[in-house]
TIBA-93637 format. One record per residue: residue number from 1; residue in one letter; x, y, z of N, C-alpha, C in turn. Coordinates in nm, 2 decimals. Example, Ala and Ser with C-alpha at 12.3 -4.5 7.8 and 13.67 -1.06 7.14 Angstrom:
2
VEXMI    nr   rest     n_px     n_py     n_pz    ca_px    ca_py    ca_pz     c_px     c_py     c_pz
VEXMI     1      A     1.32    -0.57     0.78     1.23    -0.45     0.78     1.32    -0.33     0.78
VEXMI     2      S     1.28    -0.22     0.71     1.37    -0.11     0.71     1.29     0.00     0.79
END
This chain:
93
VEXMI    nr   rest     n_px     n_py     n_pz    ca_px    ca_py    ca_pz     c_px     c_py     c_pz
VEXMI     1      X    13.16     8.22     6.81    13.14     8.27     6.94    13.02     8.21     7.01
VEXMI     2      X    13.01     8.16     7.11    12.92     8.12     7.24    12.85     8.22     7.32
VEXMI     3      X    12.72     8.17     7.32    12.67     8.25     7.42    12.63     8.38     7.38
VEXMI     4      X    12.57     8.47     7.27    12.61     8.57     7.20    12.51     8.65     7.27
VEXMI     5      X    12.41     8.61     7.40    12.32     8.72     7.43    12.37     8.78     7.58
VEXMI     6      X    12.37     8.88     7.58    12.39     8.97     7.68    12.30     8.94     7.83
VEXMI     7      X    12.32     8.98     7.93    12.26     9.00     8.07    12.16     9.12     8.03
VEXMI     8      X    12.09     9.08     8.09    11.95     9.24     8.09    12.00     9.37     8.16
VEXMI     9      X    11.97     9.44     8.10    12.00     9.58     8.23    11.95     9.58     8.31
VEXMI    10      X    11.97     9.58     8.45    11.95     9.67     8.57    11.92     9.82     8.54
VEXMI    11      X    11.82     9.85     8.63    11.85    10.01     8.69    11.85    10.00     8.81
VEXMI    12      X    11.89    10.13     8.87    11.91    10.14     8.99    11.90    10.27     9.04
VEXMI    13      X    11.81    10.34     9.09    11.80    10.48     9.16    11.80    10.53     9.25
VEXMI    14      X    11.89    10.58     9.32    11.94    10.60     9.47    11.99    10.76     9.50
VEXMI    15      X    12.00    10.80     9.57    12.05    10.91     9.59    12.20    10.91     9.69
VEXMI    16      X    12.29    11.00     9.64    12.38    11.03     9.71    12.43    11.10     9.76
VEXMI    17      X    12.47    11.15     9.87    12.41    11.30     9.92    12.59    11.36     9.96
VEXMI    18      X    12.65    11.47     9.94    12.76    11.48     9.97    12.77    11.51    10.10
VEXMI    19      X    12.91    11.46    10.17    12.91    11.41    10.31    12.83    11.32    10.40
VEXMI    20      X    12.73    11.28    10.35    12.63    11.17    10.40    12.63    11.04    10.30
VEXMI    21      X    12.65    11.05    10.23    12.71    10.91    10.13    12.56    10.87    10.11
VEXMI    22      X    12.49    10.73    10.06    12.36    10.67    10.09    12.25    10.75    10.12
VEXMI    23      X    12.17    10.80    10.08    12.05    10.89    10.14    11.90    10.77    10.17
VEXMI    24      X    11.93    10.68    10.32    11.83    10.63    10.39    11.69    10.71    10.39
VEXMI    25      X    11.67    10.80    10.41    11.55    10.84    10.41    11.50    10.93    10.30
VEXMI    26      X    11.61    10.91    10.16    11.57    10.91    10.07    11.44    10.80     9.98
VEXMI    27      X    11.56    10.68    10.04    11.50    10.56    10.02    11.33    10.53    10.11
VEXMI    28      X    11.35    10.58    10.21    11.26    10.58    10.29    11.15    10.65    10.22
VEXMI    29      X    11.16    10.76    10.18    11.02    10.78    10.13    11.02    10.75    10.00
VEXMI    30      X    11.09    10.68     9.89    11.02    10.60     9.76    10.97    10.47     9.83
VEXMI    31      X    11.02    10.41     9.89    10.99    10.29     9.95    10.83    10.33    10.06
VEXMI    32      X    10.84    10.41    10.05    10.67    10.44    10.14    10.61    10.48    10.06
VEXMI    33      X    10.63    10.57     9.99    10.58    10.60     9.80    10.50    10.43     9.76
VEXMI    34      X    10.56    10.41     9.76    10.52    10.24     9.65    10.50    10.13     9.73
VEXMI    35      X    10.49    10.18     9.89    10.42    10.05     9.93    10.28    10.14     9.97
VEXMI    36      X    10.27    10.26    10.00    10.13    10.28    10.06    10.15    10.37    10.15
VEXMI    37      X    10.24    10.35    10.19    10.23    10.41    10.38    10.24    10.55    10.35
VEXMI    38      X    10.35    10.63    10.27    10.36    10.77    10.27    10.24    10.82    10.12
VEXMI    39      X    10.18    10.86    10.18    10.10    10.95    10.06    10.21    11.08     9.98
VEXMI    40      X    10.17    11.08     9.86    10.21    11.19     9.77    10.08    11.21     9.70
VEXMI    41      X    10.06    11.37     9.69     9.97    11.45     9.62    10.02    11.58     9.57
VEXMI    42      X    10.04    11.57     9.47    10.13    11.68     9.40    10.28    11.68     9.47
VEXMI    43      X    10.33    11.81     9.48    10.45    11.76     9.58    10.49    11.74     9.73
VEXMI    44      X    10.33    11.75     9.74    10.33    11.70     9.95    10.35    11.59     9.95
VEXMI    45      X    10.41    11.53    10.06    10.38    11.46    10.12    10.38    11.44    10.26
VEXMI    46      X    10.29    11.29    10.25    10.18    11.30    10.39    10.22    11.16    10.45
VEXMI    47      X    10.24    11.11    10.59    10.24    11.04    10.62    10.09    11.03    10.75
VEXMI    48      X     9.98    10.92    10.72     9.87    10.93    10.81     9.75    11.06    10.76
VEXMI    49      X     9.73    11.12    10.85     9.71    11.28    10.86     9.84    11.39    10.87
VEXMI    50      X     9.91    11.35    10.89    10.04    11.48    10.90    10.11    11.45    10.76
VEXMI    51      X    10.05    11.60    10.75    10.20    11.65    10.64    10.34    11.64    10.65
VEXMI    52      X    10.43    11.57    10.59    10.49    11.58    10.64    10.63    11.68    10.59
VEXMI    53      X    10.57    11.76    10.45    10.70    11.81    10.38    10.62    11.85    10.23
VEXMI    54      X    10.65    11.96    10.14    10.64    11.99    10.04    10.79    11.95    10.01
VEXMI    55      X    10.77    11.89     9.90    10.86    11.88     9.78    10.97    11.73     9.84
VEXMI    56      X    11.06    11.67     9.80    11.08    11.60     9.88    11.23    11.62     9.93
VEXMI    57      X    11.30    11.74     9.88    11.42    11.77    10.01    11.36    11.79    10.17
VEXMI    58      X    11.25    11.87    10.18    11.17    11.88    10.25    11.14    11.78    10.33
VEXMI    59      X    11.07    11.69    10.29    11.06    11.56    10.38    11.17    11.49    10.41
VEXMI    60      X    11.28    11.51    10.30    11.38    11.40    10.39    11.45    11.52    10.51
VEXMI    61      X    11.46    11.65    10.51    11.50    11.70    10.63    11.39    11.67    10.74
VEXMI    62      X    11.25    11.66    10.74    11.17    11.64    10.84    11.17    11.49    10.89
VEXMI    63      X    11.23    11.38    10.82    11.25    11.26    10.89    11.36    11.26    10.91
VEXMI    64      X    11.49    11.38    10.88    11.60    11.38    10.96    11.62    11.43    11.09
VEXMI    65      X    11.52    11.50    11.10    11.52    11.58    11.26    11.36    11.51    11.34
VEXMI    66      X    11.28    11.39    11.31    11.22    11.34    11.33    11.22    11.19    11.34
VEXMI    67      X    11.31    11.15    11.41    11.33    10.98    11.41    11.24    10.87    11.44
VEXMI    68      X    11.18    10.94    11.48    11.08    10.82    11.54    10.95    10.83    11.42
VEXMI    69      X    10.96    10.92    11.38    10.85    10.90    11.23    10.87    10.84    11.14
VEXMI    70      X    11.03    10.86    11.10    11.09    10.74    11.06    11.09    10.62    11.04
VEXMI    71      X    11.11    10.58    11.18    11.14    10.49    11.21    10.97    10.41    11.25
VEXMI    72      X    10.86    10.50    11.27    10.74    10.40    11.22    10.70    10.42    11.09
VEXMI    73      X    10.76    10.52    10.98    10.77    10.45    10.84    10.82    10.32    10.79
VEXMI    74      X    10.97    10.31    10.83    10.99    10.18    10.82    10.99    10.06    10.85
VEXMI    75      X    10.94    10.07    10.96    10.88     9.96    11.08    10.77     9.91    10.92
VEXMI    76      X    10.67    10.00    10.90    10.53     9.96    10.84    10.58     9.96    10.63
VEXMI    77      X    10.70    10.01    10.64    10.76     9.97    10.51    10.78     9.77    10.49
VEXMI    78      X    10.88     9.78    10.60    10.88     9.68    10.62    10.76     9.55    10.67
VEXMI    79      X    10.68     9.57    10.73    10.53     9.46    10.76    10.49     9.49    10.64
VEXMI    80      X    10.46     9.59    10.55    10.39     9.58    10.38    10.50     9.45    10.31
VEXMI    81      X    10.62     9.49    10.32    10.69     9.39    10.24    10.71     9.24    10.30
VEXMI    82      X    10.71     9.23    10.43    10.71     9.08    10.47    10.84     9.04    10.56
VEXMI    83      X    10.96     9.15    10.53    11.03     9.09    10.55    11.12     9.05    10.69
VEXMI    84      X    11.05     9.12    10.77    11.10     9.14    10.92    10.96     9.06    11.02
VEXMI    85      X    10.99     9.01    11.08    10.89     8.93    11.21    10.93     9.06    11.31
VEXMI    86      X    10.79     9.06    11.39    10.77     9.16    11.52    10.88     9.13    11.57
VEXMI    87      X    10.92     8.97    11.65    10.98     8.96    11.68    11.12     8.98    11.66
VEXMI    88      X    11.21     8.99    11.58    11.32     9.07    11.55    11.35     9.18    11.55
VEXMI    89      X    11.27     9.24    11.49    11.22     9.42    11.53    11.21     9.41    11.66
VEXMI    90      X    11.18     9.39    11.76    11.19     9.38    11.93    11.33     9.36    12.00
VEXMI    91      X    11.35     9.26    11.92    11.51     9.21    11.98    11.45     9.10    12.06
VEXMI    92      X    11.29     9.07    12.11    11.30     8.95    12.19    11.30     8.84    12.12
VEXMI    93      X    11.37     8.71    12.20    11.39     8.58    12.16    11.30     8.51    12.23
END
């Protein structure tokens, strides 16, 4: 037999939420978790000075009914990672 070693495992941890499929601002706050932007201190968390949620069902309902906090979470998720230009984010050409 050829080839006898296996592919490495993956992991992969994601939330799926019933009736909402994908949980985005699940992801949103590990992804602010581990770049910086969202603080955790025990089970708060804080985005800046605002609290934004104990525990984190909590916070993902407060960036559900909060879009625009959101949405400058991941604006600044994304400039930590690199992968979006201002420009794109704007839509100007």
């Amino acid at each position: 037999v050829k080839n006898k070693m296996a592919p490495p495992f993956k992991v992969v941890d994601f939330d799926i939420m019933y009736g909402e499929g994908f949980s985005k601002t699940g992801e949103l706050i590990d992804l602010g978790v581990k770049a910086g932007v969202v603080e955790k201190a025990g089970s708060w968390y804080s985005y800046g000075t605002q609290r934004i949620g104990q525990g984190r069902e909590a916070t993902r309902t407060f960036l559900k009914e909060n879009p625009e906090i959101a949405a400058q979470i991941e604006r600044a998720v994304r400039d930590n990672a690199g992968l979006v230009a201002d420009s794109m984010i704007g839509g100007n050409d």
